[in-house]
N, CA, C and O atoms as a DFTB+ gen file, in Angstrom:
480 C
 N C O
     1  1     -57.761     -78.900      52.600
     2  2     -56.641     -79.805      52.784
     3  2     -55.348     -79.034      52.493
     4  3     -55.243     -78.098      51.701
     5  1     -54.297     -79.612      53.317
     6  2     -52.811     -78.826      53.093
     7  2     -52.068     -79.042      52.066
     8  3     -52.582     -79.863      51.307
     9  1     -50.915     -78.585      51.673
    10  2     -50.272     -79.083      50.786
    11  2     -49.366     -80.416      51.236
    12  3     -49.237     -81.400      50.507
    13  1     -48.772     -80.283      52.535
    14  2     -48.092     -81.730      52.961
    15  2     -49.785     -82.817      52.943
    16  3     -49.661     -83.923      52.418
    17  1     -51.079     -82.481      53.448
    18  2     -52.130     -83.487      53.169
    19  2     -52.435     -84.136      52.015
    20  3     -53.032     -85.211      51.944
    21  1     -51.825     -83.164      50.669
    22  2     -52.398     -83.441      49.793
    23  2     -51.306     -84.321      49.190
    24  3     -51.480     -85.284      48.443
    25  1     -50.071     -83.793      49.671
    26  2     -48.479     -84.888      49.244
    27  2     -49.035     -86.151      50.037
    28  3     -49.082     -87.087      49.240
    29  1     -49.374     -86.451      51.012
    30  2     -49.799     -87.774      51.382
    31  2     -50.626     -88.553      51.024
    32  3     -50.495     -89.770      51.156
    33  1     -51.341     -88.149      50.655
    34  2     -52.620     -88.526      49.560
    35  2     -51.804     -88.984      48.374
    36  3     -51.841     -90.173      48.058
    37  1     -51.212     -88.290      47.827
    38  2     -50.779     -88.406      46.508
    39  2     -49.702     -89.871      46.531
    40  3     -49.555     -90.724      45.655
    41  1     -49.200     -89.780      47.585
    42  2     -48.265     -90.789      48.382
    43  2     -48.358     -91.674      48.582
    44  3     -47.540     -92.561      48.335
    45  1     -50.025     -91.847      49.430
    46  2     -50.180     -93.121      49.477
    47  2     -50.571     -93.748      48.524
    48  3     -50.184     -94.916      48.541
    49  1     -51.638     -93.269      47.061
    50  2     -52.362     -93.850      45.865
    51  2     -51.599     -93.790      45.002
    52  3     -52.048     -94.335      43.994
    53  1     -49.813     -93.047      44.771
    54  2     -49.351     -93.046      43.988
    55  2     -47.591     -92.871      44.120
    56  3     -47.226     -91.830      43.573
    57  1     -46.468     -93.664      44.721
    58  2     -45.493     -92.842      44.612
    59  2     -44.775     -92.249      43.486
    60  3     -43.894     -91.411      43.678
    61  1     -45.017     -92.534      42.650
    62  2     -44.992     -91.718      41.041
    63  2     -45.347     -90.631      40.950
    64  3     -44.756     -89.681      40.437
    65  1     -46.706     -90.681      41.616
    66  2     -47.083     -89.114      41.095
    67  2     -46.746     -88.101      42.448
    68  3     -47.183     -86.952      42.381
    69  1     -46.223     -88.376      43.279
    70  2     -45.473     -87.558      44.505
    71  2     -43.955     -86.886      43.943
    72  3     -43.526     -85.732      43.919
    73  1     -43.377     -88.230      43.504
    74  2     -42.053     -87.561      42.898
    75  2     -42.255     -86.597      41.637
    76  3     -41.493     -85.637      41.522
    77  1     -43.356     -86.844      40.596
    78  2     -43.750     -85.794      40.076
    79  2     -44.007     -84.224      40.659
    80  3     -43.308     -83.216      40.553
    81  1     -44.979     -84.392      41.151
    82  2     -45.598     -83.272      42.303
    83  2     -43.954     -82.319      42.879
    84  3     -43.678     -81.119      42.873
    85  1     -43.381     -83.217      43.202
    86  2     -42.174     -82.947      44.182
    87  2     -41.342     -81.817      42.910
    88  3     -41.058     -80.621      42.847
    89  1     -41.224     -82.775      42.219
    90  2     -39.855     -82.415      41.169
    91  2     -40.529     -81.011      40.285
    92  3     -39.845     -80.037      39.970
    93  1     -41.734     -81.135      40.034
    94  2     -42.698     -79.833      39.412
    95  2     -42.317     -78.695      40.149
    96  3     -41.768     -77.809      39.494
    97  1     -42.518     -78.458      41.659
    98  2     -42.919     -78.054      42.769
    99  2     -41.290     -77.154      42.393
   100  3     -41.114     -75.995      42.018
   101  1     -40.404     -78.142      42.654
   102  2     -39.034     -77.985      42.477
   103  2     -38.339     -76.775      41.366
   104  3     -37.602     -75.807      41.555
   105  1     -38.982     -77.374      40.135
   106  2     -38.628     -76.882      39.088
   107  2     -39.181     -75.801      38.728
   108  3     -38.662     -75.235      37.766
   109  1     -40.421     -75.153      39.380
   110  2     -41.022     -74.087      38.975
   111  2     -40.657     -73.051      39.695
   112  3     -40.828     -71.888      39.330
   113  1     -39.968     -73.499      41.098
   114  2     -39.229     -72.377      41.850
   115  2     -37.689     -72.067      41.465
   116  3     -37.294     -70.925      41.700
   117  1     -36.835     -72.950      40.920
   118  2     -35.605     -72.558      40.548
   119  2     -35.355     -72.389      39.076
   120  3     -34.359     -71.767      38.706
   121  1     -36.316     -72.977      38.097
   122  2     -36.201     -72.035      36.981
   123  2     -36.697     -71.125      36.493
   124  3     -37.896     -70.869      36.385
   125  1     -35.354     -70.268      35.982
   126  2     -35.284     -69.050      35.522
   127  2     -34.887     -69.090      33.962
   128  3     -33.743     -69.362      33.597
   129  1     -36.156     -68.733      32.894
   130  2     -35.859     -67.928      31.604
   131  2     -34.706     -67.305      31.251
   132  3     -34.436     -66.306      31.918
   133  1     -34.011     -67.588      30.461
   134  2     -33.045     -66.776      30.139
   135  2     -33.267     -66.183      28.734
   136  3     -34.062     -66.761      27.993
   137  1     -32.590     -65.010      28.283
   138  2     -33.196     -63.991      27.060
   139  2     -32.835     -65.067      26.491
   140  3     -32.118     -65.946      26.970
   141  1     -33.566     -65.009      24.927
   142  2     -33.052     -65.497      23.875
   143  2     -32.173     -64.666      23.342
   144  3     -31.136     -65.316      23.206
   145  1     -31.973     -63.246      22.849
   146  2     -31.706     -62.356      22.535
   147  2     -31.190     -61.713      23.163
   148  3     -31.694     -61.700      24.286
   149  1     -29.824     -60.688      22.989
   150  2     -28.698     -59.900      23.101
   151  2     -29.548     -58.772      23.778
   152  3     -29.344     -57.652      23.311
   153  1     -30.329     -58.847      24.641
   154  2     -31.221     -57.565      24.852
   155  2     -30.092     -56.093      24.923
   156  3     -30.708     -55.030      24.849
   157  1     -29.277     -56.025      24.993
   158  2     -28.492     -55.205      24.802
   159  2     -28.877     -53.809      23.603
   160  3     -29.314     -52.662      23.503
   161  1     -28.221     -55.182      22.744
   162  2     -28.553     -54.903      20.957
   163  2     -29.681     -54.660      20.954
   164  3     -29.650     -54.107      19.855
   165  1     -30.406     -54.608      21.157
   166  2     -32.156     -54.430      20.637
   167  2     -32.402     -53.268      21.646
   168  3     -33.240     -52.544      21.108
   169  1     -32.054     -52.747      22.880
   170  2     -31.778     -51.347      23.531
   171  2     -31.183     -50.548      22.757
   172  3     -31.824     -49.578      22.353
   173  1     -29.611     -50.751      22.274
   174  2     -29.649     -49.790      21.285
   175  2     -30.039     -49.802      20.117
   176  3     -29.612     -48.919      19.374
   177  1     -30.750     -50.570      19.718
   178  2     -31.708     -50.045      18.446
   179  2     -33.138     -49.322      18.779
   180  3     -34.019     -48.913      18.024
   181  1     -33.062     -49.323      19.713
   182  2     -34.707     -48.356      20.526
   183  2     -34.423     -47.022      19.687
   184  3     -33.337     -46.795      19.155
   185  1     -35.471     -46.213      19.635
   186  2     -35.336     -44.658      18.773
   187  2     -36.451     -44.451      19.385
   188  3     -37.493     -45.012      19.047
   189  1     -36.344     -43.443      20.568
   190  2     -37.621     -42.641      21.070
   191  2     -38.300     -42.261      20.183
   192  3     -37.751     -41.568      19.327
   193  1     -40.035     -42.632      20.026
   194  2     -40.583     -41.889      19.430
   195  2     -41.040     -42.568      17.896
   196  3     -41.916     -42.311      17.070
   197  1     -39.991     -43.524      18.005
   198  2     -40.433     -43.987      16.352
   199  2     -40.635     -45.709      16.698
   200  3     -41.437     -46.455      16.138
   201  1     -39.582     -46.104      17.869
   202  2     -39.725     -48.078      18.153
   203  2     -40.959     -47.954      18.342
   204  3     -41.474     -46.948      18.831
   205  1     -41.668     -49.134      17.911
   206  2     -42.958     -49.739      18.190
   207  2     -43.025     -50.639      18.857
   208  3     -42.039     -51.351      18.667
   209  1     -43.973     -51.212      19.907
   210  2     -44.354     -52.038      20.859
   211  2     -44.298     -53.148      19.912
   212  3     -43.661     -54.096      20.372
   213  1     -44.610     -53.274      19.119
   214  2     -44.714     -54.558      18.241
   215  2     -43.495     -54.934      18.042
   216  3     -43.355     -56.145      18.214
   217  1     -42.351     -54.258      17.685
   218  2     -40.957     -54.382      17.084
   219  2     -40.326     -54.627      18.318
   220  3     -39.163     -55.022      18.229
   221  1     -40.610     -54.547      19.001
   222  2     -39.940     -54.939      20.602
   223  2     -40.369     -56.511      20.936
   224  3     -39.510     -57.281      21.363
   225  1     -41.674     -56.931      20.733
   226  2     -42.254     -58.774      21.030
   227  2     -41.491     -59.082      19.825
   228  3     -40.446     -59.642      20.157
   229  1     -41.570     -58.970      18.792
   230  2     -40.959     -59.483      17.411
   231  2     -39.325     -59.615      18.324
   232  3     -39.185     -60.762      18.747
   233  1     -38.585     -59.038      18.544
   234  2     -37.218     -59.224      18.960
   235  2     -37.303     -59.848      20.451
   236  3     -36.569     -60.826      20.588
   237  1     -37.883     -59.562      21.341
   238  2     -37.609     -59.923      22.626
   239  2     -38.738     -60.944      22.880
   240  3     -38.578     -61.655      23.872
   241  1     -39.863     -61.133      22.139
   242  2     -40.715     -62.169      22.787
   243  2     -41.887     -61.673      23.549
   244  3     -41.986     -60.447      23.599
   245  1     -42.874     -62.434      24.205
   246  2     -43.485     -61.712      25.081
   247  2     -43.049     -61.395      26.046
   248  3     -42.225     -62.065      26.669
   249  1     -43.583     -60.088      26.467
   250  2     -43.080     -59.182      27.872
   251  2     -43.306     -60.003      29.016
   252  3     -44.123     -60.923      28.978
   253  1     -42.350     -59.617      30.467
   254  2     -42.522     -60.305      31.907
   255  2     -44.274     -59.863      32.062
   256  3     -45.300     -60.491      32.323
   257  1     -43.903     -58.284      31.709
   258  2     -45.051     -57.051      32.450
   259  2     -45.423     -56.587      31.232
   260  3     -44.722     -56.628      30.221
   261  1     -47.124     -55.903      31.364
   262  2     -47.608     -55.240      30.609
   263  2     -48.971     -55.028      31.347
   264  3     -49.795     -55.900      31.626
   265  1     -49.040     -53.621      31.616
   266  2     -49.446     -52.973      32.853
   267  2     -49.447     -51.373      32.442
   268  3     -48.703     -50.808      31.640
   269  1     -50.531     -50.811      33.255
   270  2     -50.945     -49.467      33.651
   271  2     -50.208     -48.662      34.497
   272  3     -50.118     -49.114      35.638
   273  1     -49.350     -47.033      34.182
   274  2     -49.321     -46.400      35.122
   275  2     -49.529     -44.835      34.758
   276  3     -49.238     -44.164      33.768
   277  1     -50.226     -44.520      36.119
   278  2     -51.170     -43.606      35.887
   279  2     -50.958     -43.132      34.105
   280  3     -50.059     -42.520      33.528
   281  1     -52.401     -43.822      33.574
   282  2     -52.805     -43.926      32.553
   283  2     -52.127     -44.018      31.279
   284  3     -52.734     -43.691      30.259
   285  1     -50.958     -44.422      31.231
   286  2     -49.909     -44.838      30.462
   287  2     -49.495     -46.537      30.434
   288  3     -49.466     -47.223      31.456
   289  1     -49.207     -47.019      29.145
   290  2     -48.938     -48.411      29.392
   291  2     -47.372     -48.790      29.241
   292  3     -46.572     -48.556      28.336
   293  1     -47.232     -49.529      30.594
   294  2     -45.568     -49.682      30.792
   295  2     -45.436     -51.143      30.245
   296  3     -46.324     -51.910      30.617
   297  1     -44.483     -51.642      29.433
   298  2     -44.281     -52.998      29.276
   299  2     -42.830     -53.262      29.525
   300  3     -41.971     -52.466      29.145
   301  1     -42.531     -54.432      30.194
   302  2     -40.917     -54.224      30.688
   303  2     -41.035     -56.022      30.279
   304  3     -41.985     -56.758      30.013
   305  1     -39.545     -56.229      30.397
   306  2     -38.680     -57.319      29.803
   307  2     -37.714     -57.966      30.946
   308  3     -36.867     -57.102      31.177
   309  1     -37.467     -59.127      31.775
   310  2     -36.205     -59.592      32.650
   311  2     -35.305     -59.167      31.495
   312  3     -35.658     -59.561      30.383
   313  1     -34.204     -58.430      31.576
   314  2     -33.186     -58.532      30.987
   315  2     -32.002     -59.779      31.566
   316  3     -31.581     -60.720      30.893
   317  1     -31.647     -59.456      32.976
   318  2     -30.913     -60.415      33.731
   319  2     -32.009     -60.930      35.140
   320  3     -32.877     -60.329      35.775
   321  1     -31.658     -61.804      35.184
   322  2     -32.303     -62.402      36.958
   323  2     -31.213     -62.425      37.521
   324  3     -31.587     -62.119      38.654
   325  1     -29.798     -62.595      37.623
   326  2     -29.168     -62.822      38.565
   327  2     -29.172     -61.407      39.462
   328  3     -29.590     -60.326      39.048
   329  1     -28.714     -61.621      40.542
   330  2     -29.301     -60.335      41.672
   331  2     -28.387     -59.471      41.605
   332  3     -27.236     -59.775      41.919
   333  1     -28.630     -58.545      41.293
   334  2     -30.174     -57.441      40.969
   335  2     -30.556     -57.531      39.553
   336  3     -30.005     -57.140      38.524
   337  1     -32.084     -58.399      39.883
   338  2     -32.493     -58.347      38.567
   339  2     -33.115     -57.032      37.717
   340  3     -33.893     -56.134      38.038
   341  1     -32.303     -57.400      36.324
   342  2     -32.329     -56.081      36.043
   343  2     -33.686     -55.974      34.668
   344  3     -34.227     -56.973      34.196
   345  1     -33.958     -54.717      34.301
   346  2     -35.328     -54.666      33.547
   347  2     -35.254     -53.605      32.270
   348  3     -34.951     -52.413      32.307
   349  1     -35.666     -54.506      31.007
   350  2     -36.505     -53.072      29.972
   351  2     -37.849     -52.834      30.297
   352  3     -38.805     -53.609      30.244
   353  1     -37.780     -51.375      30.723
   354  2     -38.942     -51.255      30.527
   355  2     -39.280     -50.380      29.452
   356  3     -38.345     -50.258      28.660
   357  1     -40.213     -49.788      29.183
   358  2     -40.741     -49.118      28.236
   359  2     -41.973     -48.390      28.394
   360  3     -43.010     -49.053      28.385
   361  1     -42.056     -46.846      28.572
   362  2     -43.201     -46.268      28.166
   363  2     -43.620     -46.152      26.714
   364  3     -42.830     -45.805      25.835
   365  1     -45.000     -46.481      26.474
   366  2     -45.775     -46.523      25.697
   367  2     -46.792     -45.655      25.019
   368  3     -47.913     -45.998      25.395
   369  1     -46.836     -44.637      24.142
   370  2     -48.180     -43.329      24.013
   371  2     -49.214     -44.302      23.431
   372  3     -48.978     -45.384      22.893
   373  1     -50.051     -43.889      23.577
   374  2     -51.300     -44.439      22.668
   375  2     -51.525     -45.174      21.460
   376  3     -52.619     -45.686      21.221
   377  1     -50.475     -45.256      20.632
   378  2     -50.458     -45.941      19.508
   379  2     -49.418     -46.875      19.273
   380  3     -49.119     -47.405      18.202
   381  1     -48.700     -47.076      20.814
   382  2     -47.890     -48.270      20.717
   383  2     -46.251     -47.694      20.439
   384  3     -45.452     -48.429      19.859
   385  1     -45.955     -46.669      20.792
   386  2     -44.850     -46.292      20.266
   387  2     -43.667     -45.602      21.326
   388  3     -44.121     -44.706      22.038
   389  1     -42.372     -45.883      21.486
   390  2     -41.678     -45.958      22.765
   391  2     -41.439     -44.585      23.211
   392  3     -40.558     -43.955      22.626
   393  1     -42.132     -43.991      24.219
   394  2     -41.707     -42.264      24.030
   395  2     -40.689     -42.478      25.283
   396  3     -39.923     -41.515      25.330
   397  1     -40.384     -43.585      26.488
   398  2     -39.487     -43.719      27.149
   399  2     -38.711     -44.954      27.708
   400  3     -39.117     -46.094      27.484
   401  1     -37.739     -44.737      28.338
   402  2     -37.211     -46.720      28.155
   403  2     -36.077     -46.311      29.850
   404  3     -35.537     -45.329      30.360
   405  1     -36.275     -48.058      30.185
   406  2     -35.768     -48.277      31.765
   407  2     -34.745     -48.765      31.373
   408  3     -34.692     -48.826      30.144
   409  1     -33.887     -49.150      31.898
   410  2     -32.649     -50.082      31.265
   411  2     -31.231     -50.182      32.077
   412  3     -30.467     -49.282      32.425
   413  1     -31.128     -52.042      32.309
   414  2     -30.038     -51.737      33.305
   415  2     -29.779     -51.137      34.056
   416  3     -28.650     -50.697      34.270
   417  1     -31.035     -50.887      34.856
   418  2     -31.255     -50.143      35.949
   419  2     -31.459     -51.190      37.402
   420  3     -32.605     -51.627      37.510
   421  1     -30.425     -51.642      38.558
   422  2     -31.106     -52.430      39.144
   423  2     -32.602     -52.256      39.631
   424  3     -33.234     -51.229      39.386
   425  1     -33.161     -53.390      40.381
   426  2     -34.591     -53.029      40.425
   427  2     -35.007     -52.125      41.827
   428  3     -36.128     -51.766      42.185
   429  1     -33.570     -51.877      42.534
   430  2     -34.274     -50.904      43.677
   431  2     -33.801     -49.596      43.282
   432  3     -33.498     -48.850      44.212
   433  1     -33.692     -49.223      42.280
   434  2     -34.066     -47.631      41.978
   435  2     -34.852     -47.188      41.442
   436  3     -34.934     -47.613      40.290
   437  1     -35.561     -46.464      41.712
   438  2     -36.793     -45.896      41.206
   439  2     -37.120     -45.310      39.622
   440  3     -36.267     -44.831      38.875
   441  1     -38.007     -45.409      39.432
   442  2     -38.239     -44.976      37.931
   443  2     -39.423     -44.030      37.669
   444  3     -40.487     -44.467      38.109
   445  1     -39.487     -42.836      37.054
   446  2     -40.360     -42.159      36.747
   447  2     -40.639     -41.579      35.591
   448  3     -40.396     -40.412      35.286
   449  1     -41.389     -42.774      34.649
   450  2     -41.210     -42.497      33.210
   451  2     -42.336     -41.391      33.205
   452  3     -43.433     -41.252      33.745
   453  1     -41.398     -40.540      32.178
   454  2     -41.981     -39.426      31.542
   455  2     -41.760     -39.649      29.741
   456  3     -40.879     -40.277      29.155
   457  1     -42.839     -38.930      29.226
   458  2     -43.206     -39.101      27.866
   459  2     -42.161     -37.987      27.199
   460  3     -42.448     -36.875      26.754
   461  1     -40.979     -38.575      27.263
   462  2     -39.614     -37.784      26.053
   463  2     -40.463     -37.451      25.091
   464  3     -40.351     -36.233      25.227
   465  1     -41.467     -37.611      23.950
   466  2     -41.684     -37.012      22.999
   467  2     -42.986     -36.270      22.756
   468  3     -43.556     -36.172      21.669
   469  1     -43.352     -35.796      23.841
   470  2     -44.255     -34.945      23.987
   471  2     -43.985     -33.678      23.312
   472  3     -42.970     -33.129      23.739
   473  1     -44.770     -32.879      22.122
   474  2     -44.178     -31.774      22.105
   475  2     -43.566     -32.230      20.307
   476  3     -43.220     -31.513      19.369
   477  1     -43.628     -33.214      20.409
   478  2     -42.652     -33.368      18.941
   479  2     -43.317     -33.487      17.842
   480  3     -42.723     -33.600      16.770
């Protein structure tokens, strides 16, 4: 069944629960999260090498993303949605700790995190 089949259905046994349906439908496409937090401020408190993945959810909340690349874990943050939405991201070493960071970067430029504290 379609989604207009299933609005008719819903339509005919209920117009209550259509304008529900409707207004849900509505609301899940035009709202947008906004930071709680100055993500700014909490960028510059980043310290390659020593911020922890943990100290980053503690301030910013849970991440948009938290994801694999080639064998590294990237976790990134909406900083802004208005267009061009912009992103923290964050490379991650093995024990949770920031060896690189995206930032205020719109989202059509490319990114190729490399591990800044390799070596240290």
């Amino acid at each position: 069944m379609t989604i207009i089949g299933c609005a008719r259905e819903i339509a005919f046994r209920s117009p209550f629960l259509l304008v529900l349906f409707v207004t849900g439908c509505a609301l899940s496409v035009t709202a947008k999260p906004k930071p709680i937090v100055d993500v700014r401020s909490v960028v510059n408190s980043i310290t390659l090498c020593s911020t922890t993945e943990s100290e980053l959810r503690r301030k910013l909340g849970e991440p948009y993303r938290d994801g694999i690349l080639h064998r590294s874990r990237v976790v990134n943050w909406i900083a802004q949605w208005d267009s061009p939405t912009r992103y923290l991201a964050v490379l991650l070493d093995d024990r949770g700790v920031v060896v690189d960071v995206y930032w205020d970067i719109p989202t059509e430029v490319p990114w190729v995190p490399k591990d800044q504290c390799r070596g240290r």
